[in-house]
N, C-alpha and C positions, 0 to 999 in steps of 0.2 A: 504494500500500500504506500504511494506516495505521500510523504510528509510536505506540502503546501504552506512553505515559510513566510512568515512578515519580519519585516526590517527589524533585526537583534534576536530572534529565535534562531536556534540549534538544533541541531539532529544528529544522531550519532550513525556514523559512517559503518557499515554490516561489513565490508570489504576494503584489499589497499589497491586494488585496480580499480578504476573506474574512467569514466569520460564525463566529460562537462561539455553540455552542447547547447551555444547560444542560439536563439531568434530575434532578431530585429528588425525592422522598418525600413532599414536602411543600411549601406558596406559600413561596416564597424572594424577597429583595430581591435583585435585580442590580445593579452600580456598576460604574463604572469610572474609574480613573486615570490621569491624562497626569503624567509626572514626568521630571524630568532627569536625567543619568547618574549623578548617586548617589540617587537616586528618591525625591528628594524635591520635594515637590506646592509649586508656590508661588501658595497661594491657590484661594479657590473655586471662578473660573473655570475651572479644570484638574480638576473632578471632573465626570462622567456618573453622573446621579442619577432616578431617578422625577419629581421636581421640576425638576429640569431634561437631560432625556433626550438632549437633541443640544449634540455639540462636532462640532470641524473635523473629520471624517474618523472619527466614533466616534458610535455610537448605540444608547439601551440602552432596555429596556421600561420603562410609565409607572407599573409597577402589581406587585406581589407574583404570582406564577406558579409552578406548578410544572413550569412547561417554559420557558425564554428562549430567545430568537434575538438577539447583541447582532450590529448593522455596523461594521465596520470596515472605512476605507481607510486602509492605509499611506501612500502619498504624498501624503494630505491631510492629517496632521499634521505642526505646524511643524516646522521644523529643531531647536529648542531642548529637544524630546520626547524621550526617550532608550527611556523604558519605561512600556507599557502594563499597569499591572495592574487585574485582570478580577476583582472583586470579589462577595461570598454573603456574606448577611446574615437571619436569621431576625429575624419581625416581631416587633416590643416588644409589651403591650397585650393583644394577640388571646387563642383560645383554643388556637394552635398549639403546639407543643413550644415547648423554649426553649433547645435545645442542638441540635450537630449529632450530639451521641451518640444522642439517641432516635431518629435517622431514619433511613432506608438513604444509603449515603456517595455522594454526589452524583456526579454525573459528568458529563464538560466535555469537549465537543469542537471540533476549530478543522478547518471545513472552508472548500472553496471555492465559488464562487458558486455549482455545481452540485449540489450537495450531495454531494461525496465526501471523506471525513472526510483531513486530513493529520496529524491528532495528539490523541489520546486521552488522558486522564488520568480513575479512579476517586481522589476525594479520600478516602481513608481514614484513620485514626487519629484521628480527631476525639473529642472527648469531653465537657467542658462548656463547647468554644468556640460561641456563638451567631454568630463572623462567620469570614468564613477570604478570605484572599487564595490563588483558585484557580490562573489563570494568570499569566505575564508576558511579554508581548511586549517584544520588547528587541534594540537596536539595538547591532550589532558588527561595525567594520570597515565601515561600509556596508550592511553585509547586514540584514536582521530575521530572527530568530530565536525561538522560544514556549519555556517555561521551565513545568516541571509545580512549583508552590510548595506550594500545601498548606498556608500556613502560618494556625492559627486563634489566635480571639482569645477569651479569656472575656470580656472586659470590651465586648466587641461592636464596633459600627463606630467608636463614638466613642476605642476605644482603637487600633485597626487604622488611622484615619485620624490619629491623634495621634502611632503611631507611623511613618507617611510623614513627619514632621514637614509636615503640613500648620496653620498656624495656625487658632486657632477652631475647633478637632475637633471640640470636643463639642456648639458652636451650628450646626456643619454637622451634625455626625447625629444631632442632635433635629429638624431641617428636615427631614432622609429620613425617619425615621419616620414624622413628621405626613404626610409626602403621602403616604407607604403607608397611613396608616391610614386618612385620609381616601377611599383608594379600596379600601379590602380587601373593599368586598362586592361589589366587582366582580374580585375576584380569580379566576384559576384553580384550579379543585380539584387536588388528587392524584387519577393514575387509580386505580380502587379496587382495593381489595386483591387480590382474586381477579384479576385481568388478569394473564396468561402474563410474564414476562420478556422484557423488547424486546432483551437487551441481557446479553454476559459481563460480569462482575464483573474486566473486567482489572487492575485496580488495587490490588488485595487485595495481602497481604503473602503471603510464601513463607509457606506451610502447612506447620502441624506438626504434625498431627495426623488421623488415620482423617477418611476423609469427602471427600475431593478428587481430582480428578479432572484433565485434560488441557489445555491451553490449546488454541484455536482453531485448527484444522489445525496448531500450532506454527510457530514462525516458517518455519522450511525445511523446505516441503513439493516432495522429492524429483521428487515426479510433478508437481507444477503448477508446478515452479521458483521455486515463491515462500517457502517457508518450512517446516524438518524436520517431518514427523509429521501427516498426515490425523486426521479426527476418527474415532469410531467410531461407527454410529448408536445414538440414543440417549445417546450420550454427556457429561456434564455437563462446566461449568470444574474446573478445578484446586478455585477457593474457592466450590465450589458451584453459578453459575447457571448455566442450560442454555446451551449452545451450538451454535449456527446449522450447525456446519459436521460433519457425520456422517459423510463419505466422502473428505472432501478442500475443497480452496478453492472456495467461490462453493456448495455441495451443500447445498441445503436441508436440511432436519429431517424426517425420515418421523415424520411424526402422524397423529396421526384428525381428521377433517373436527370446523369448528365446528358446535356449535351451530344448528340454526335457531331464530330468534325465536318463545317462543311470544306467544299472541297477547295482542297489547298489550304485548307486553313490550320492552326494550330492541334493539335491533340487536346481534349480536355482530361487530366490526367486526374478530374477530381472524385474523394470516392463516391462510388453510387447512391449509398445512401445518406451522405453528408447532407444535414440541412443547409439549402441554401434562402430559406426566406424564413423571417422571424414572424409569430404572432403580431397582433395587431398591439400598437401599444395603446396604452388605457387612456382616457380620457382626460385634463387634468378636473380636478375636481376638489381643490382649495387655494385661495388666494397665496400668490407666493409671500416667501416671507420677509420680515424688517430685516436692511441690511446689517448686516453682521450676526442675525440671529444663525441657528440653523432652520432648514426646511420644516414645515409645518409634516407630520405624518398625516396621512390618510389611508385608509383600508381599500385594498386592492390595487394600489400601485404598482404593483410588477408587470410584469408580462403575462401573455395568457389570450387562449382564444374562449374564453368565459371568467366570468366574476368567480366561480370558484375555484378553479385553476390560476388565476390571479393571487387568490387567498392564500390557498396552499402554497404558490412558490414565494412567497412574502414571508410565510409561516418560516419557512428553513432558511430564506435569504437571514429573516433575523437570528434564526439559530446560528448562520455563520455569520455575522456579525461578533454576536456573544463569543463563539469562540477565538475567533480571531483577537479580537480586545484583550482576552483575559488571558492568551496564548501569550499574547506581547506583553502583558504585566507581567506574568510570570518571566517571561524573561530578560526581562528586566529587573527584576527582585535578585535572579540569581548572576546577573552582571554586576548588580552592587554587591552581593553577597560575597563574590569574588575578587572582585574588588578591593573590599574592606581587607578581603581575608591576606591578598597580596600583599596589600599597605601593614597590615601589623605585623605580618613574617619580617617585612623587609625595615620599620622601626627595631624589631626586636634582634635582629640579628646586627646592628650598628654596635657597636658597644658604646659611641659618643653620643646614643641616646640615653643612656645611663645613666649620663649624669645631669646633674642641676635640672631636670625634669623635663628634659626632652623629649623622653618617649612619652611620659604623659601627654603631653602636647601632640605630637603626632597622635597615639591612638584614640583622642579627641579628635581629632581633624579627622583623619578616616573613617569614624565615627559620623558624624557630622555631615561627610560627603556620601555616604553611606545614606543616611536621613533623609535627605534630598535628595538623593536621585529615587531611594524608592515613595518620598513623597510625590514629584513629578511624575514615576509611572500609575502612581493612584489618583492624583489628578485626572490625568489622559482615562483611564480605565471609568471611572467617576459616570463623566463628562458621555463617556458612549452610551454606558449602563441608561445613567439620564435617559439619552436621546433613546434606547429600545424601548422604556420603560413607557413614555412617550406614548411610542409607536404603538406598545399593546396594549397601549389603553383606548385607542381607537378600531383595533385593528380584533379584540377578543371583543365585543359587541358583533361586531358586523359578521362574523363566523357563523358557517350554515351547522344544521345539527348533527352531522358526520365528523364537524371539528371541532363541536363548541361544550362547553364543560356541562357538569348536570345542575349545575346552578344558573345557568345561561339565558334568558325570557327568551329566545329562540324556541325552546324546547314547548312552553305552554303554547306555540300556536301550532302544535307540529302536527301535519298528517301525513299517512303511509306514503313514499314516492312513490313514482311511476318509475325510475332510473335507480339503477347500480351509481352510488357516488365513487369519486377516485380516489378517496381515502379515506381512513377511519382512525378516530384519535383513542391512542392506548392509553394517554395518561400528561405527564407533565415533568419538563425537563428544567432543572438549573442548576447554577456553580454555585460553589460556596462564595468566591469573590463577588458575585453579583446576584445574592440575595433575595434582590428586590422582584428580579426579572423572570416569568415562568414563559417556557416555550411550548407549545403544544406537540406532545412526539403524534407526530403523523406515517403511516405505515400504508400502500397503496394496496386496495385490493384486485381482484382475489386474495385473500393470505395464501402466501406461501411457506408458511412454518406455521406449526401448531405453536401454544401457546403453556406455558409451565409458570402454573401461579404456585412461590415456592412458600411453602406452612411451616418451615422448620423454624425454630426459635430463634429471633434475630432482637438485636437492640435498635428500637427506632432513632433518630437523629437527634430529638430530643432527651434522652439519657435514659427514657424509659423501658422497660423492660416486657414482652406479652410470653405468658408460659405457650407452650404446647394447646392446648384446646382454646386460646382466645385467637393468637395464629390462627388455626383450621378454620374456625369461624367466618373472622377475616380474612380469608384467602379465598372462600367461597363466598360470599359478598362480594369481591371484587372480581370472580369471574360470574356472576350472577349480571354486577354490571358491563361486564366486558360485551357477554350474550346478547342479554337486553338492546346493548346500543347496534349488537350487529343486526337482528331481527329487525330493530326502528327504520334503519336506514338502507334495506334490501326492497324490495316489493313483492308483495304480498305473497306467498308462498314460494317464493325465491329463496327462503332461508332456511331452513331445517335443524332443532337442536334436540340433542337425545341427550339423557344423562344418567349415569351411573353413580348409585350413592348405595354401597354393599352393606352396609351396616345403620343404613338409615338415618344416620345424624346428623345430615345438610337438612333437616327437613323444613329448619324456620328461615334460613337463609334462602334455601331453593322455594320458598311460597310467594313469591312474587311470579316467576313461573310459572308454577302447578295451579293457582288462583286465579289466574289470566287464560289460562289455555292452548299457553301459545308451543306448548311441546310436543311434540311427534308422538308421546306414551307418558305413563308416570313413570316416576326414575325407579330406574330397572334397581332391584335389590337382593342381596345374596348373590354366591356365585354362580347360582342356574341362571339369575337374569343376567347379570354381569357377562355370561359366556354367552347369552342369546343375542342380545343389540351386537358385540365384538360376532358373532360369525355373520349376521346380517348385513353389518358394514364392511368388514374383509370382503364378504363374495360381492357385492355392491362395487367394490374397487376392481375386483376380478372382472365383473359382466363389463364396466366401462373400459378398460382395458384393451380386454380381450377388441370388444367392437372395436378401437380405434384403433390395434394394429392392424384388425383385419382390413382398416378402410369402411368399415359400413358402421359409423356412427349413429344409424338411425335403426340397425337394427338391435335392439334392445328390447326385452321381455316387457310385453304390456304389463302398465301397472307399476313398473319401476319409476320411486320420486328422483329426477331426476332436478331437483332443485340441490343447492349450497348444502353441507351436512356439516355439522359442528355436533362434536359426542366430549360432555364434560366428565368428566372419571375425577369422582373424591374419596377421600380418604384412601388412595393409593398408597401404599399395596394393599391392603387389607381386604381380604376376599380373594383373590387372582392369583391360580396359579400358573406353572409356565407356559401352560398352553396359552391363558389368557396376554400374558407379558409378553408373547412373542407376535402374537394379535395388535397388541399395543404398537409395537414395534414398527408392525408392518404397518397401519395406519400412519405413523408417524413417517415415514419414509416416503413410501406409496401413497397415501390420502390425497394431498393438498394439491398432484397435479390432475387430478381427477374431481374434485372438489370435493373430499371427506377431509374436517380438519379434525384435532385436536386440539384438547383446552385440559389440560390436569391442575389439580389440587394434590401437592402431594410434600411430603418432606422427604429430600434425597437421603437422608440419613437414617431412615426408616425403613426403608429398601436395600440397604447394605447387604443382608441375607440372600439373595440375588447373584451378589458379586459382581463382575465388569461386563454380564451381562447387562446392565443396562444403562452400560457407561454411552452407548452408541442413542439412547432416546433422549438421554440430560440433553446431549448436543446436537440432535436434530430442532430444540425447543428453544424460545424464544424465551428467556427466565424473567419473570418479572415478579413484585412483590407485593404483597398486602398493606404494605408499612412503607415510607420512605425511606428510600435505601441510594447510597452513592454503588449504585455497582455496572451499570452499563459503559460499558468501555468505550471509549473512542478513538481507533488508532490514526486519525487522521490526523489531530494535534496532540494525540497522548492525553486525552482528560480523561476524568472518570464522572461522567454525569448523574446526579441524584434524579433520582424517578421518583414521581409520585403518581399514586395510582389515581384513576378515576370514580372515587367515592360518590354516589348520591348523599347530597347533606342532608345530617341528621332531622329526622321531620318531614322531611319532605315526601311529598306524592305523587311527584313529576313519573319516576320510575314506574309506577301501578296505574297513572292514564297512560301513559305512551304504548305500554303491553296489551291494554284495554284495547287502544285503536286499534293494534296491531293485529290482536284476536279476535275482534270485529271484521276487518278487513281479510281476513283470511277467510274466513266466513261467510263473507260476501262469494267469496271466490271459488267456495267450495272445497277450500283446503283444510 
């Protein structure tokens, strides 16, 4: 999974080979840096230039381009190397720009020898810098690590390599120029203008204004375990450029075919399915704002060929937002951390701070500089939070009832759809740094994972503690609502939920349910019913199957419901034995692309008797919790996102009319 840097975040390097391959706008100089651990250059020999393109372990193109591949091996540079910085420089002379503000903001990636990218950076904010130091590999504890910098220069490479304190700066980058220019008519073009977008705009700053859209399936996508929030087709970034992924991770772009050449004309070498036209953009729809404010939010600003496909990719644009923000404090916290911790090593090892209180003074000052800079990165961080918090306060109103919480006035006007919505909200995401701000996790349907609401004993976030039987409780309650909200938002015998309760004890939890009407049977009990629903939905998975490899999907046994099936299973294990678990199994495997899901209640700990047999169903399932819980991962920036489930509030009735309609409406239908 590619790590998607902002200016001052790190990543740690998996391998010592890799390639770093620029894109720009425009023919760019590549360089590169060998420096010691306070990164400074001693001497010519330690630059990779046009003019001279190979060092020990480092190799960079001979010529201006507007695409580079630089090599790099880590453990072929000396010991004495501390940090590689990877160097963009616009040509002197030519008839190119002359800043990197005129151009689109470059973008730098460090993959490995196969070409699978480990760490992204879009260099943005640029403006009348002509050079900019983009990455920096850099050695800590042993390890190598990539550092997204960013950082430009107006005064171009002669001032960029003057500030490495590298001696003879300006008689070294009058030597690069000349050999760039000497070969600039063999330079690369820019692809032209008209050429589709290869590539999101990840790098962009949090957007404050109408016009933006989603980041890429978002980091935690629910259904792929990789990262919240699928794309929608057609759907753009957050800061505008198209985005690859329309349905979820790895999900091409429904486009229209290229192009064929006509004759004598160019090749279109673009791919087939690449979108080449964006949704329509949204209308504005609030007065802009007082200068120097930020943007007013408004609900449905993104992109989207409907107001709720607008909603939804707004919904994850802010989830990357939030991340991003709190990505950069954090790395920022541990720049000062590092920092501080450099400056007191290097007071305490002086011995002339020893005396007359010298090193007190420095370890104040380090201190101090320490203070401020992590005050400044909670300023910035503050300042964003504000601005989302803002947002979803206009933006959680306007949310149709597929995304909107159960406390939501949405809900009291709600009747049965006529459509399958394109997504369904599980619950509710945020950081501990930003508190204030909750994101709606959105997951698109069909599901494609069952779902594992975990009952084992856990401490909620406030310090409090729930035994074993308040857990079970709670854990069936919240897939009670998970149900409910799927049943609301399907149409009307579209949905189908069975449930298995072996020993009877979901019974006041599961009676919003069984009181409504709205289940295929009463929940099946003991393990005669328990094995009767599990062989009916196993061979139910076999008949659809079978029909669709044979190609005749419509021959199917009259009388088979051929609607959405959701089978909740509580107090897991309890009742089931291996026949039934290996039942479970195959549901969980098999179900969901024939549309049987699964939704458990269970404590993994309680299953232990089992053994690694059913190490393989924990990880087909989607783990979520009764209680708030920091434990969904996010390998995209490395957080750990706190989930909160989607609780009906205490009192409320909203839950017992919507099942009402919904068992009416089934009724009507005959189901």
């Amino acid at each position: 999974m590619t790590a998607e840097l902002t200016r001052g975040q790190n990543h740690p390097l998996p391998r010592a080979r890799l390639e770093i391959r620029v894109s720009a706008g425009t023919p760019v100089v590549a360089a590169a840096t060998l420096g010691d651990e306070n990164g400074t250059i001693h001497g010519d020999e330690r630059v990779a230039h046009p003019g001279a393109p190979t060092l020990p372990g480092l190799e960079v193109p001979r010529q201006a381009a507007a695409d580079h591949r630089l090599a790099v091996d880590l453990d072929a540079v000396s010991d004495e190397v501390h940090r590689v910085s990877v160097l963009l420089a616009l040509p002197v002379g030519g008839r190119g720009p002359a800043r990197f503000g005129g151009i689109a903001a470059p973008f730098v990636a460090v993959t490995d020898l196969d070409g699978d990218e480990v760490a992204s950076y879009t260099i943005t904010g640029l403006e009348a810098e002509s050079a900019v130091v983009a990455l920096e590999l850099y050695r800590r504890q042993g390890a190598w690590k990539v550092r997204a910098v960013g950082q430009g220069y107006a005064g171009g490479l002669a001032e960029l390599l003057a500030d490495q304190k590298l001696p003879q700066a300006h008689q070294l980058a009058t030597s690069i120029h000349e050999a760039v220019a000497s070969g600039l008519a063999r330079s690369i073009p820019a692809p032209p203008a008209a050429a589709p977008a290869h590539r999101p705009d990840h790098g962009a700053a949090p957007r404050t204004g109408p016009g933006a859209a989603v980041p890429p399936a978002s980091p935690y996508d629910p259904q792929g375990g990789s990262a919240p929030g699928p794309q929608a087709p057609g759907a753009q970034g957050r800061h505008g450029a198209p985005q690859p992924y329309p349905g979820g991770p790895g999900e091409p772009a429904a486009t229209g075919q290229p192009s064929a050449p006509a004759g004598g004309g160019p090749i279109d070498y673009s791919h087939p399915r690449r979108q080449t036209t964006a949704p329509p953009s949204p209308p504005p729809a609030a007065p802009p704002a007082e200068p120097g404010q930020p943007a007013r939010p408004v609900a449905g600003d993104a992109t989207g060929w409907s107001m709720e496909e607008r909603l939804y990719n707004q919904v994850w644009g802010m989830f990357e937002d939030l991340a991003r923000t709190t990505a950069a404090y954090r790395s920022a916290v541990d720049f000062a951390d590092s920092r501080m911790e450099k400056e007191l090593d290097q007071a305490l090892s002086d011995p002339r701070s020893r005396i007359g209180g010298q090193g007190d003074a420095a370890r104040e000052a380090a201190r101090a500089r320490h203070g401020q800079l992590v005050s400044q990165a909670r300023e910035v961080l503050d300042r964003d939070v504000a601005q989302l918090v803002a947002e979803a306060e206009v933006v959680e109103p306007a949310l149709p009832t597929a995304f909107a919480r159960w406390d939501n006035p949405v809900w009291h006007a709600y009747r049965v759809p006529m459509e399958i919505p394109m997504a369904l909200r599980l619950g509710d995401l945020h950081l501990p740094e930003a508190d204030r701000i909750r994101v709606p996790m959105l997951i698109r349907l069909p599901l494609e994972r069952g779902l594992w609401i975990d009952s084992g004993r856990s401490a909620s976030l406030d310090g409090s503690f729930a035994d074993s039987h308040e857990m079970r409780r709670l854990g069936l309650e919240t897939a009670v609502a998970h149900a409910a909200r799927l049943l609301a938002i399907y149409p009307a015998g579209e949905f189908t939920v069975h449930v298995i309760d072996p020993a009877g004890s979901g019974a006041q939890a599961l009676a919003p349910l069984v009181q409504s009407g709205v289940l295929a049977a009463p929940p099946a009990q003991g393990a005669a019913g328990a094995a009767d629903v599990l062989a009916r939905l196993t061979q139910r998975v076999d008949l659809v199957q079978m029909a669709l490899r044979g190609g005749a999907p419509d021959a199917l046994p009259p009388g088979l419901d051929t609607s959405q099936q959701l089978l909740i299973v509580n107090d897991f294990p309890h009742g089931f034995d291996d026949r039934a678990v290996n039942q479970l199994r195959y549901l969980a495997d098999e179900g969901p692309a024939v549309g049987v899901h699964l939704m458990m209640v269970a404590d993994r700990e309680e299953s232990t008797g089992f053994g690694p047999l059913l190490d393989p169903l924990w990880r087909s399932l989607l783990r979520l919790t009764p209680v708030a819980d920091d434990h969904l991962a996010d390998p995209w920036v490395g957080h750990a996102w706190t989930y909160e489930p989607p609780l009906v509030p205490p009192g409320s009735q909203v839950l017992r009319q919507v099942l009402s309609q919904v068992a009416a409406a089934r009724r009507s239908w005959g189901r």
